[in-house]
N, C-alpha and C positions, 0 to 999 in steps of 0.2 A: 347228641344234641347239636342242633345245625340253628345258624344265625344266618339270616338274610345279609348280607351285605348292600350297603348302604351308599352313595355315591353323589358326593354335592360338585355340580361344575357351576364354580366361579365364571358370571357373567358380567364382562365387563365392558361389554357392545353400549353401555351407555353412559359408561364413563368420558366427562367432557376431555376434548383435549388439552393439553399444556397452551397457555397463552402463546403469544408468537411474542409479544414482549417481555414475560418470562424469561424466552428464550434466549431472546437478545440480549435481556439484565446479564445474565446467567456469565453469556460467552464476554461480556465487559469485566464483570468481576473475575472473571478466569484468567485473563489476560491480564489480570493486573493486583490480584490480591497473594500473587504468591511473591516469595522474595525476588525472584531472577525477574518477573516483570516489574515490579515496583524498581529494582537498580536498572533495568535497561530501560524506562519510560523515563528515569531520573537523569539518567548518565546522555538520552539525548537533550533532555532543555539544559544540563548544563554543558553539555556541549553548545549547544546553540551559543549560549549566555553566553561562553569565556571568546568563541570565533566573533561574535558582536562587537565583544566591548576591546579584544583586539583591534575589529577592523576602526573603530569607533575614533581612537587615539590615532591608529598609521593611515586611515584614505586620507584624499585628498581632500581640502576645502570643499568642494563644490558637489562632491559626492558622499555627504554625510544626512542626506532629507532620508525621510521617513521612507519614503519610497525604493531608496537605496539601499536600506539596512534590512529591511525587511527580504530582499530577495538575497539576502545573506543568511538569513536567518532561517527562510523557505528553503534554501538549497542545502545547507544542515540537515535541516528535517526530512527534505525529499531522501539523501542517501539512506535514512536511518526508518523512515516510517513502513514502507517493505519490510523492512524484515518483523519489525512486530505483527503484520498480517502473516505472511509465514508462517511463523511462531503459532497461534489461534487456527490456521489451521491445521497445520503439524501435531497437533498437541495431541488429539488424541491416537497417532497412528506411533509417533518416536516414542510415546510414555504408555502408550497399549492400554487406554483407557476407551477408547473406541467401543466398547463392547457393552461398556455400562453405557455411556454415553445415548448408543442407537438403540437400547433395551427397554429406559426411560424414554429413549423418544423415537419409535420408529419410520417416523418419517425422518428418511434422511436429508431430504429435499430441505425440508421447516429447517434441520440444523444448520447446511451451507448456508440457506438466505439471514439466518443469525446470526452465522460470525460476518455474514460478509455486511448487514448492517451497523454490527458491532463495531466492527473497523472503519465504517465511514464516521461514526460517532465519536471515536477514538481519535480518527483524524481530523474531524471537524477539532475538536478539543485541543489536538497537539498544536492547530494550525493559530487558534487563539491564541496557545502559551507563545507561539512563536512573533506573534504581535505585538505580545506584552515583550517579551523579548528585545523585541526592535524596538520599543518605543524608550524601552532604558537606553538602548545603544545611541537613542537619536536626542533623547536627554546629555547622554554623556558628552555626544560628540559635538552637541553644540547644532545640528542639523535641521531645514525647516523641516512642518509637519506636512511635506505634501507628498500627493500618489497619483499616479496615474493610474486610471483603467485598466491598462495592458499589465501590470504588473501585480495588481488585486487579484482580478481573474486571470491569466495565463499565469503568472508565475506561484498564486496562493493556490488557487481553487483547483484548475485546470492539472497542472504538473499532477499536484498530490494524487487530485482522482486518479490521473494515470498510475504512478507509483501504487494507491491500494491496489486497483485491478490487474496490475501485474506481478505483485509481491501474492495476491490472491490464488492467479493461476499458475505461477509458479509450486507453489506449494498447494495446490491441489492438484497437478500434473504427479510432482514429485513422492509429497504424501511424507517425507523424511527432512524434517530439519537441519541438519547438515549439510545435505546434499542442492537442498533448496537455497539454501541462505550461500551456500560455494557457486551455484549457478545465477544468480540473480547478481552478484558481484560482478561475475565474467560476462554477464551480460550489461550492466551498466556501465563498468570501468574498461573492463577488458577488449571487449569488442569496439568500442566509439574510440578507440584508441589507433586499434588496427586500419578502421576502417579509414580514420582522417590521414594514417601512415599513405594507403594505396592511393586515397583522393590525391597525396599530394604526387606521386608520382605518376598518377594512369590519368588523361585527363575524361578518357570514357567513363571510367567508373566512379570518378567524382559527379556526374549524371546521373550515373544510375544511383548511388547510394541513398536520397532520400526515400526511393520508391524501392528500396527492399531492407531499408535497417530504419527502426522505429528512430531512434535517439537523434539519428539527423535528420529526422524530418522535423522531430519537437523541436529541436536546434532554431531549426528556418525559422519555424513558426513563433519562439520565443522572440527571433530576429526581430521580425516583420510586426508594424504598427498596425492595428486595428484586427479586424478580423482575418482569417488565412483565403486567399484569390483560390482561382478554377485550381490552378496547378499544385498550388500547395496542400489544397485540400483534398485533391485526389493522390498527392503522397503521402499523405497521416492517414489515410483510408487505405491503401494498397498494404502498406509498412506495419499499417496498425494491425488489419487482420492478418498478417504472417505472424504479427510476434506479440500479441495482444490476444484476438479474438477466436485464433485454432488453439491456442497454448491454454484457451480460458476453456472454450467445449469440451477439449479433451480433457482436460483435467478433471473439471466437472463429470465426465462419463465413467473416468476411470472410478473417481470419490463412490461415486452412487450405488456402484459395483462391488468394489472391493470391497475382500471379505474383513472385518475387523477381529484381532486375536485380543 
């Protein structure tokens, strides 16, 4: 006695896609519903909070306005908000979840553009807490409520975007949490260290330095009142695609690629 065999293929050519803000929810709660995000989102506002309401009691008089405390507050957050992009994108390749991950959503492209919105959402967020922040500090410290332009956008808005898009393609270059968060160090502390060491002895290469290391050219431009001139603006564009916008492609190329275990 013989039976036909029988054979059902699952079509699922009209299955809609996963939302793209799904997506996004998805990579916010990821980043932040587990313990080690919830203590490191925690551990930087109160870092901010204790560096504040220090500087709040020891600056000077005259330097305790709203506008002051707040680029105290921003530059807390700036060392610290890298690394939680990192992290989101690290996550699936150092915890090997990468597989589920691009299985549920094979568009690998839809997932980078989620974490990397996720992270701006995150930063917008972290950048509020850091307002709130400052405005206790500027309570405490007795300080007026005023702000300039240059320090709203350069040192709130402008900085951080930098920090996500480089905390970004670090860790999608690197693809390893450790390795990423030990290079992104050495790139912010390590290197602007060295390099103001040479400026001060080479007077050439104090020249050259904004036009091939990003961090002094932000430096200038943090300097400088209002918008950045011809010169400045063509070394945050030289500076910036060496250590910014190759470090972001490639990472990017490598992500799209790489095989996930």
């Amino acid at each position: 006695m013989s039976a036909n065999a029988t054979s059902e293929v699952l079509d699922v050519s009209g299955t809609p896609r996963v939302p793209f803000s799904r997506l996004v929810s998805v990579e916010v709660r990821k980043a932040l519903d587990t313990r080690a995000g919830r203590w490191f989102s925690g551990s930087i506002v109160l870092l901010s909070l204790a560096v504040v309401v220090i500087y709040a009691f020891a600056a000077p008089e005259g330097s305790r306005d709203f506008g002051d405390v707040i680029t105290v507050s921003g530059g807390v957050l700036g060392y610290f908000l890298p690394i939680l992009l990192i992290l989101m994108v690290t996550s699936e390749w150092s915890q090997r979840t990468g597989l589920t991950t691009f299985t549920l959503e094979p568009h690998r492209g839809r997932v980078v553009g989620a974490k990397l919105c996720g992270g701006l959402i995150l930063g917008a967020g972290l950048i509020l807490v850091a307002m709130g922040v400052a405005a206790i500090g500027t309570l405490l410290g007795g300080g007026a409520w005023s702000i300039t332009a240059d320090v709203l956008v350069k040192g709130s808005l402008v900085a951080n975007l930098i920090g996500i898009l480089t905390g970004f393609a670090i860790g999608m270059l690197l693809m390893n949490s450790p390795a990423a968060i030990v290079t992104y160090f050495i790139y912010s502390l390590v290197l602007p260290i060295a390099v103001n060491v040479l400026s001060a002895f080479q007077e050439w290469f104090a020249d050259l330095a904004p036009w091939i290391e990003f961090n002094t050219a932000q430096g200038l431009m943090f300097q400088d009142e209002g918008a950045p001139g011809g010169t400045l603006l063509a070394q945050l564009l030289v500076s910036g695609t060496i250590w910014l916008v190759v470090p972001f492609v490639l990472g990017l190329l490598r992500l799209l690629r790489a095989e996930p275990k």
